[in-house]
SEKOLKOL-986910 format. One record per residue (C-alpha): x, y, z. Coordinates in steps of 0.1 Angstrom, whole numbers, plus 5000, padded with zeros to 4 digits. Layout:
BEGIN
XYZ;...
// end
This chain:
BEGIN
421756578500;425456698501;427656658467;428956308467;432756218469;433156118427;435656168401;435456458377;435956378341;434456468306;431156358302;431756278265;434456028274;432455848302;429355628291;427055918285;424655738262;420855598264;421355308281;419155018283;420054878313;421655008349;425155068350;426654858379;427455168410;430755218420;432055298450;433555668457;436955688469;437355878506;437256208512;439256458536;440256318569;438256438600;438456448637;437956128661;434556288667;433256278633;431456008624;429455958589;425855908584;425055648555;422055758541;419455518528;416555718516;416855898479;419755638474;420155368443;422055048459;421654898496;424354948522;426554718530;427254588561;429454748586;430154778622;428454788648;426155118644;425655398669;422055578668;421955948665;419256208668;417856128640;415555768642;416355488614;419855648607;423155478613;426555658621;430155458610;433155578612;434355808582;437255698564;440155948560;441256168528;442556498510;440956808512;440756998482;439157338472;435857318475;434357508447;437157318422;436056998439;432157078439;432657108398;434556788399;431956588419;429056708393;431356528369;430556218369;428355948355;428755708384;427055998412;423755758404;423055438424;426055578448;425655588486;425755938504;427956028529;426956268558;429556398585;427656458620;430156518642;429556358675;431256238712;431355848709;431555858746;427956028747;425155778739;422756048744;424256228710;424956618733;427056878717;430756898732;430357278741;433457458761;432557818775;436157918778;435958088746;432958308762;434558358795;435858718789;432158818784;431358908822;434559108817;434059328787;432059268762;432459488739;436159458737;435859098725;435559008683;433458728677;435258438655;434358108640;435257938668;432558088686;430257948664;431657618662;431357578700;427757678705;426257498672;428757178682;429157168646;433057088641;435257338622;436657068604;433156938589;432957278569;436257218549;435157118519;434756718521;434356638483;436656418468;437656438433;439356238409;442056308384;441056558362;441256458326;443256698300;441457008286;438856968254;440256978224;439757318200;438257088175;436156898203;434557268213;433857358180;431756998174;430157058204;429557458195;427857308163;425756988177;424357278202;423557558177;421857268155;419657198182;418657608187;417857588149;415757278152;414457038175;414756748195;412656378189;414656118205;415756048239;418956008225;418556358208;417656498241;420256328262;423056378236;422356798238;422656808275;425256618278;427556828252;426157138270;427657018300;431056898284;431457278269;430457398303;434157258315;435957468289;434457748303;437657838324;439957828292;438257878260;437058248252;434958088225;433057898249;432158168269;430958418241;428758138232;427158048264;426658388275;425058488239;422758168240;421658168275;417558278266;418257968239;419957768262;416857798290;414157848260;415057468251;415657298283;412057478292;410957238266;412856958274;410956968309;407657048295;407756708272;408356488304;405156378319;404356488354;402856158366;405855878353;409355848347;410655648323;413755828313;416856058329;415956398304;415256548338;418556378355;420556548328;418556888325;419356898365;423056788357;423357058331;422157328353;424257238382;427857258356;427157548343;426257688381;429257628388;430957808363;428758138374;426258048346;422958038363;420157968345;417857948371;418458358383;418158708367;414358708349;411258588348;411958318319;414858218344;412458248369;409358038354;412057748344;413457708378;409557688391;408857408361;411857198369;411157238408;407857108400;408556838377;410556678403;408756698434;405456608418;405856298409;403956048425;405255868452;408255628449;405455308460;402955468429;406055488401;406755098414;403354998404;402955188374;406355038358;404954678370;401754778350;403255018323;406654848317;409655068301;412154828296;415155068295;415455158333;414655038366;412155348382;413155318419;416455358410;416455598384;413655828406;416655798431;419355908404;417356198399;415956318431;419856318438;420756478406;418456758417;419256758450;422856828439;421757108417;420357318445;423157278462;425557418430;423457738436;424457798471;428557728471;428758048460;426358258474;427758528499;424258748498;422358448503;420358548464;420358228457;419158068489;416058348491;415258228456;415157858457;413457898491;410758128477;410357798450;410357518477;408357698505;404857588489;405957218488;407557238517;404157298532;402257088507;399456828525;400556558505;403656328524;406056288494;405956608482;406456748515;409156478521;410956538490;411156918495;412456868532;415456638522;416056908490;416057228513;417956988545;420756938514;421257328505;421357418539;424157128549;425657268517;425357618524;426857628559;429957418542;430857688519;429358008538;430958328532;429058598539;429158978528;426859278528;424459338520;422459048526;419758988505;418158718523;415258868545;413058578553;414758418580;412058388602;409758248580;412357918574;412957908607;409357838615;408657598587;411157398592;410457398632;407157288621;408956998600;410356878629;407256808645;406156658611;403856298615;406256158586;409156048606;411556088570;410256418568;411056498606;414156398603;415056578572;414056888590;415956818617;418956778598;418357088580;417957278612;421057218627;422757348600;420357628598;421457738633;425157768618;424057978590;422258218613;425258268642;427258368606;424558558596;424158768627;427758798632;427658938599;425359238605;425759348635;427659608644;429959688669;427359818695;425559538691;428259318696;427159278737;423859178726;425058948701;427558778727;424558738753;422458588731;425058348719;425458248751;421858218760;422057978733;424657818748;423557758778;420457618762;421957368741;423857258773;420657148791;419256938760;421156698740;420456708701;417856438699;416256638721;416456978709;415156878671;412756688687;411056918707;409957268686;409757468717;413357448721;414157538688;411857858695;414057898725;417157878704;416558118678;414458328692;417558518706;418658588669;415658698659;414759068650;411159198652;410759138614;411358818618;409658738654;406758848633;407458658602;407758298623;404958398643;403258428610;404258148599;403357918630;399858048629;399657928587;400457558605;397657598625;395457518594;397057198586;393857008598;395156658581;397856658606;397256718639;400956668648;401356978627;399157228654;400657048681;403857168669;402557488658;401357568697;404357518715;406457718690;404157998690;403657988730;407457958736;408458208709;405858498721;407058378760;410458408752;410658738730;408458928756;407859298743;410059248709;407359228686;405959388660;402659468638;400459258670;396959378649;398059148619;399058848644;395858918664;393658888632;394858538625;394858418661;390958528659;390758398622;392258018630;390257978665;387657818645;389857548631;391757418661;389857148674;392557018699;392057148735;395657168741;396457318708;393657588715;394957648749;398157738741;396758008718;394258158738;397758148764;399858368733;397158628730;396858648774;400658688774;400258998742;397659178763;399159138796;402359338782;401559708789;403159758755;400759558736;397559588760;395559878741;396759748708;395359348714;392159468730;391459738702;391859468678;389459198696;386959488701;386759518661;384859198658;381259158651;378759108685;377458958702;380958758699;381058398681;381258138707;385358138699;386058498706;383958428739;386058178749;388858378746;387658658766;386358428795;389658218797;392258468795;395058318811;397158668831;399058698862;397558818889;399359158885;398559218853;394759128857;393959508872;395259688843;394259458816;390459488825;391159908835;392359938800;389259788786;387059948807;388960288799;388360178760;384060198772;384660528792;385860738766;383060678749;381260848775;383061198765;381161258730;378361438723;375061218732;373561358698;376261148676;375760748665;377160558698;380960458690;380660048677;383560038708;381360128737;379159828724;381959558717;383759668752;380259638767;380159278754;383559198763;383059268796;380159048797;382158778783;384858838810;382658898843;381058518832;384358398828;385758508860;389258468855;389758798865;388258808897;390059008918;390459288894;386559298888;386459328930;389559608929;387259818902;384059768911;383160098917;384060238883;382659928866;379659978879;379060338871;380660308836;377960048832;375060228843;376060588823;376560288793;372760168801;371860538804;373260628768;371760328753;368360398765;365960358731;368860278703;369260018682;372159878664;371560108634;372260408659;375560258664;378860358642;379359998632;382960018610;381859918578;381859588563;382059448601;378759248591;379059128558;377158858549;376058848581;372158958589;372159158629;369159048650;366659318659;366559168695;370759268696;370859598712;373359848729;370759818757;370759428764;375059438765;374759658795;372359548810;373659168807;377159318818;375459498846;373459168861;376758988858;379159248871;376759228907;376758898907;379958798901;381159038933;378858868951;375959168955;373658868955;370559068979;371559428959;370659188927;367559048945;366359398955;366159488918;364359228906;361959238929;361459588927;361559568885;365059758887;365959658856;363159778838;363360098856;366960108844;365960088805;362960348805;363960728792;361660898822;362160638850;366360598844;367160768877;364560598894;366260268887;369960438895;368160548928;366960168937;370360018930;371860288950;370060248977;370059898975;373859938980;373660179004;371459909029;373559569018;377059699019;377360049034;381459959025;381159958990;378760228988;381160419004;383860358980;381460438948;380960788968;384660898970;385160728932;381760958921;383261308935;385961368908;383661228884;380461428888;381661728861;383061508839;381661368806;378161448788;374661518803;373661158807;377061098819;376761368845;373161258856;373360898858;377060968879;374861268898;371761018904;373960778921;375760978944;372661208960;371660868970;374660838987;374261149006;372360929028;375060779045;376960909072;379860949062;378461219036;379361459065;382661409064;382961539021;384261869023;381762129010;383262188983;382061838971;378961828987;377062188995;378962378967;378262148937;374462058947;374462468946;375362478913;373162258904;370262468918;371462748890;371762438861;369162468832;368162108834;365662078857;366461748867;369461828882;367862068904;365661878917;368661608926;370361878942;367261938966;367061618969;370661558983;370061899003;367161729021;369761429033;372161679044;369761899067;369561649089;373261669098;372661989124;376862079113;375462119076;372562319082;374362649084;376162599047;372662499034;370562819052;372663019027;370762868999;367462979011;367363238983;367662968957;365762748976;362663018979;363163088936;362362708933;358962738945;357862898916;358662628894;356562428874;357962098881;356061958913;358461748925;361162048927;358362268945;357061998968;361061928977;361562258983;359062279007;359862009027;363862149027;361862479040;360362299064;363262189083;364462569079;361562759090;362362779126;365862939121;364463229090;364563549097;361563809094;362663919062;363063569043;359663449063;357863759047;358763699015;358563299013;354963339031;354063558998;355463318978;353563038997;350163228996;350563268953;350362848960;347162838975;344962798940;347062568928;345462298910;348362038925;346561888956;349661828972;351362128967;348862338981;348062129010;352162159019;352262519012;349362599040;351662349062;354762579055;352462909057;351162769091;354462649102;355763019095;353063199112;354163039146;357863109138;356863509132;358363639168;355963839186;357564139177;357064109139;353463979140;352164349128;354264309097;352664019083;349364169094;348064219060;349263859046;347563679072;344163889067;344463839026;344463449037;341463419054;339563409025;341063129004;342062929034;338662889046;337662799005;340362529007;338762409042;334962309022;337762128990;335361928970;337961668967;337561368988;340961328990;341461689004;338661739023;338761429045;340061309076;343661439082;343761679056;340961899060;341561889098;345662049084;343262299069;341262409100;343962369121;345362649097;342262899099;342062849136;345562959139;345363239113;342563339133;343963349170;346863479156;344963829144;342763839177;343764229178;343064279146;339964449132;338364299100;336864499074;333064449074;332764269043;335864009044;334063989081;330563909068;332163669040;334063449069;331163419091;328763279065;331263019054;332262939091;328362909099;328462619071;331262439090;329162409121;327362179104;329661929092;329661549103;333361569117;332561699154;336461839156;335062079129;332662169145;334362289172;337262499154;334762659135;332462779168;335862889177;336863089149;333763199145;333563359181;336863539171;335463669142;332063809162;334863989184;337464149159;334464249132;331664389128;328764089134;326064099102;323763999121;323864059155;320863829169;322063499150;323263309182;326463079175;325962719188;327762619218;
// end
């Protein structure tokens, strides 16, 4: 409440006794003449006697307040005058007087604003020195309304030498005893503050206040302590406040400068705005009677009395100590859940700030550093569901805006004189466009306002702050108020903010609380507007990742409703999936990063969200491999094989069913379905895809289904994969490497494999021939066998018959039985040389215990024999005699598989060709005598083709040997 327009006069000589009844009010005189514009506010609340009637009101911004025209005056120095009006027994029961300064021609209550005074801006800037007036235009508070408006009456003579000493020795009795009475009390503070006027003229004085100041606070600390802190039935507190504000003004503060200083201005702060409500001290007076004083009025006398004191702190104040102080003491009640408290605290703070901006002379350095912080609480005032308190906080915040143009204009420097000038006239042209009821109404614009005047300190103090009215679950109106500031201020101040982890952690913490759908939206909108900012992209995601998964059902919201622009939807989900990819890069023998698991998760939550759609479509490719090498290094682990940051699950018991393995395969299902692979999903159910997908030997199996899969249902896409796969094939670790090399020999397959430069195609399936994990040659043969068929390719792969030919000595089956079918395809274009020495290789095969790699070697020895030119038969004379023997063993296999149908016929086939081929050939006796006996035993088998091949062969071996016995007839 401003200082009240009263007389100044020694407190002894005015009626500064126990009373036991009201004093009559009486009226102030006027104060200092103001401009047609001004009009006064008559306040009613924290005021002792009704208003009188007067003219015909005009509504302002604020609801329930009345404006009259303000009578005319002197103006008088306002720090003299501020002493005066504290003077005075008669400031209790008296009306207060507000000045608003507003056009009477404007019903609507807008700010007169002129822009001539920021015209030169376009023209140079920096050039220009910001003045008062400045200030005065954009804030549409009048210059005049800041010359100090106290009236004050004649001031009585000076105290009398012997007066001081009597009031020197009535104090100094009561530091050597104590105080009993009211009376007693009463009579101590009122001397106190009758030697506090002497102050300017007696030495004596002063020596004795400044060497009894821990006496002076020791005893009103006890004064305060005896008043109970649920009635009032007498004006000790009044009087305490009274005493406090004199001596303020005399640069006596006993509220600053230690903790006992400290711990008395917290009592006192308390003792006042604890009190129960103004309705509750009305009952309690009707049931507990005092007799002495009427409560509603003396509660009014000294809520005002207090009021005034706060303000004594702030006239002189030029590095705003005193206003950081008392708004460290008010800030807890000025958020307190209960109404009156929160009320009374408003109206207090709404007072020093009016007060403040009156007298405000700033100098460095300024020691005032929570100016974001108050701007948000009382922004959140505004909003608040107790109209009093609202409009309190509005008044307060208008005057608030003053103090920070001054402010700003105080510590900025010369270079940052442009950037001060734009923003003042961003504010400008803001306040233009709403009128004042509607800028204190609505806390968006007030985030609007300031947020130009903000620094990141204190962007991230209101943001802070904001977020703490989130909690206020008893009023609703309070997180309604709370969302639009914090939407409009993070809108607003774009990429100005700092320490985003700490504001992240209480978005995520206060989720939970916020029942309102709008309210929830709107923050679910501030963290979507923090990650779409390239600045703050890694930083918000890193922080969300750092939460406990499977994610609570609030986090999950927040991941499937992020709200981002279309541009900003491809990075934002590139930057997450580059979060799981690095992952991928450590060594597979370390605990699994706790990221690659929460990023897993989060782009589960996302893909079922679908918000961003067409950034899942634009990366589908590396989504879907990142998955699958994410599936591939999760194969067999459970959480306790993850690197979970510790303390992550306190109190909290993880599921055995939660694995690394269900996020990516979850992610993996939704990522298909959600681009619409709807058949290439289908396939691998069908086919048990998934389950191929999670088992350590039958991975690539499962990578090799999908891909395929792909390959038949959208060649397109499959086609993309294969040119993101090239560059990726040497990167990461082995199961990074495989899963990526898996995929791609699949996609060898299509045609336009053929068009990969060998370099990416033959050359790296080479090297993987040479690699030491066997399963990487035998993808490399595999790829090699869908390249052979392109007749352009086959030259670049002939060159790897060498490697090819070393393969069929390995153990693994399915490298030599793909090696033989690559050979195959090759046979007809080998030279004599390579055919000689892969037919030696192929004949070591012929015991092998593996039916169906011996059965395809005597194909590829058979195939060979008929490529041998004519020429070069003589030189694999000797191999094909050495085969003879085993082939015709092979031919009487005890297998059923081997020996029937098809395959045994392969096998005859084989002899009868090994045998026509050496028609010129002698045979030793022996190997002679050996074939005919076993060829004999074929002419008796139940398959008549046998039968025949064997009569054949056996009437080449009669010719080329010598016959064993030479009257055995052979059977026609």
């Amino acid at each position: 409440m401003p200082l009240p327009y009263r007389g100044r006069g020694s407190r002894l000589a005015s009626s500064r006794v126990a009373s036991t009844s009201v004093h009559s009010p009486r009226r102030a005189g006027r104060g200092a003449p103001w401009s047609s514009h001004a009009l006064r506010l008559t306040r009613r609340r924290h005021s002792s006697e009704q208003v009188p009637p007067g003219p015909e009101p005009q509504a302002d911004f604020r609801s329930g307040k009345w404006l009259q025209e303000h009578a005319g005056g002197d103006a008088r120095d306002s720090q003299q005058t501020a002493r005066a009006a504290m003077g005075s027994r008669h400031r209790i029961c008296s009306q207060e007087e507000v000045v608003i300064p507003c056009d009477p021609d404007n019903d609507s209550g807008s700010v007169d604003l002129q822009l001539s005074n920021l015209e030169d801006i376009k023209k140079d800037p920096s050039s220009l020195e910001l003045t008062d007036s400045d200030i005065f235009d954009i804030t549409g508070l009048s210059q005049e309304s800041f010359i100090d408006s106290f009236r004050h009456l004649t001031q009585q003579g000076p105290v009398s030498e012997a007066n001081v000493e009597r009031l020197i020795q009535s104090i100094q009795e009561v530091f050597n005893g104590e105080l009993q009475s009211e009376f007693e009390k009463l009579t101590f503070l009122r001397s106190l503050s009758s030697l506090s006027q002497t102050l300017p003229y007696d030495e004596t004085t002063e020596s004795f206040i400044h060497s009894h100041i821990t006496d002076i606070v020791h005893v009103l600390n006890m004064l305060i302590e005896e008043e109970p802190l649920h009635s009032l039935f007498s004006s000790v507190r009044q009087e305490v406040f009274i005493t406090i504000a004199n001596l303020s003004y005399q640069d006596i503060h006993l509220l600053f400068g230690s903790e006992d200083r400290a711990d008395l201005f917290s009592l006192i702060t308390k003792s006042i705005i604890t009190l129960p409500s103004v309705e509750t001290l009305i009952q309690l007076q009707e049931i507990m009677p005092s007799g002495s004083y009427n409560t509603e009025c003396l509660y009014r006398q000294t809520f005002q009395a207090f009021s005034e004191m706060l303000q004594s702190l702030v006239v002189k104040d030029p590095h705003l100590e005193n206003l950081d102080t008392i708004f460290k003491q008010m800030d807890p009640w000025l958020q307190s859940t209960k109404d009156h408290e929160r009320e009374r605290a408003t109206a207090s703070m709404a007072q020093v700030l009016k007060c403040l901006s009156r007298h405000l002379s700033l100098k460095l350095p300024l020691r005032f550093q929570r100016l974001g912080h108050f701007v948000a609480l009382m922004a959140l005032l505004c909003g608040d569901s107790v109209t009093e308190v609202a409009e309190e906080a509005a008044e307060g915040m208008h005057c608030l805006l003053h103090v920070t143009l001054r402010l700003k204009c105080t510590i900025y420097d010369k270079k940052n004189h442009p950037n001060l000038r734009r923003a003042m006239k961003k504010c400008q042209e803001l306040l233009e466009l709403y009128s004042i009821k509607q800028f204190y109404s609505c806390p968006f614009k007030i985030a609007q306002i300031f947020e130009a005047f903000l620094n990141s300190n204190e962007l991230f103090q209101f943001v802070m702050t904001t977020l703490d009215g989130l909690e206020n679950l008893k009023h609703p109106c309070t997180q309604k108020s709370a969302g639009e500031l914090l939407i409009t201020m993070v809108k607003n101040a774009e990429s100005r903010f700092e320490k985003v982890p700490e504001i992240m952690g209480v978005i995520c913490a206060r989720l939970s609380i916020i029942s309102q759908p709008r309210v929830r939206r709107q923050i679910i909108n501030t963290v979507s507007l923090f990650i779409s900012r390239p600045k703050y992209t890694d930083i918000v995601i890193g922080h969300l990742l750092c939460h406990p998964v499977p994610y609570d059902r609030h986090l999950a919201e927040l991941w499937r409703t992020l709200e981002v622009e279309l541009p900003s939807t491809t990075w934002i989900l590139w930057r997450l999936l580059r979060k799981l990819q690095k992952c991928h890069n450590e060594p597979t023998h370390e605990k699994m990063a706790y990221v690659a698991v929460a990023a897993t998760d989060a782009l589960y939550e996302v893909f079922v969200g679908n918000r961003l759609q067409a950034a899942t479509f634009r990366l589908f490719p590396q989504l879907l491999m990142t998955l699958l090498i994410q599936i591939h290094h999760s194969i067999g682990l459970t959480m306790s094989d993850v690197a979970v940051p510790s303390g992550l699950y306190t109190g909290q018991e993880m599921s055995s069913e939660v694995t690394p393995l269900c996020f990516a395969i979850q992610a993996t299902k939704s990522l298909l379905l959600r681009t619409l692979c709807w058949q290439e999903f289908n396939i691998m159910e069908k086919n048990k895809g998934w389950t191929l997908l999670e088992g350590k030997e039958c991975h690539l199996q499962g990578v090799s289904l999908l891909a395929n899969a792909l390959l038949e249902r959208n060649h397109l896409l499959a086609q993309k994969v294969m040119y993101l796969l090239v560059p990726l094939l040497n990167r990461g670790n082995d199961k990074h490497k495989l899963t990526s090399a898996g995929f791609f020999v699949e996609l060898l397959q299509s045609p336009v494999a053929r068009r990969l430069p060998s370099i990416y195609s033959i050359v790296r399936l080479k090297d993987w021939l040479h690699h030491g994990n066997r399963v990487f040659k035998f993808l490399a043969l595999r790829g090699l066998r869908y390249l052979i068929k392109h007749q352009d390719m086959r030259e670049d792969i002939r060159s790897l018959l060498p490697c090819i030919l070393d393969l069929l000595c390995e153990t693994d089956e399915k490298i030599v039985l793909l090696a033989i079918q690559i050979l195959l395809q090759l046979v007809g274009t080998m030279d004599f040389t390579t055919l000689t020495a892969m037919m030696k290789t192929l004949f070591t095969l012929f015991g092998d215990v593996r039916s169906d790699v011996h059965r395809l070697s005597m194909t590829l020895f058979g195939a060979s024999i008929k490529s041998v030119k004519y020429t070069d038969k003589k030189g694999v004379e000797n191999q094909v005699l050495d085969s003879l023997v085993p082939l015709l063993l092979y031919s009487q296999d005890e297998n059923d598989a081997v020996a029937e149908g098809k395959k045994c016929q392969g096998k005859v086939n084989l002899l009868a060709q090994t045998l026509m081929f050496s028609k010129n050939a002698k045979l030793p006796i022996r190997r002679a005598a050996v074939l005919f006996v076993d060829l004999k035993a074929l002419l008796h088998d139940p398959e008549p083709s046998l039968c025949i091949i064997a009569s054949q062969a056996l009437f080449r071996v009669q010719k080329v040997g010598a016959e064993p016995d030479s009257r055995q007839s052979i059977p026609g």
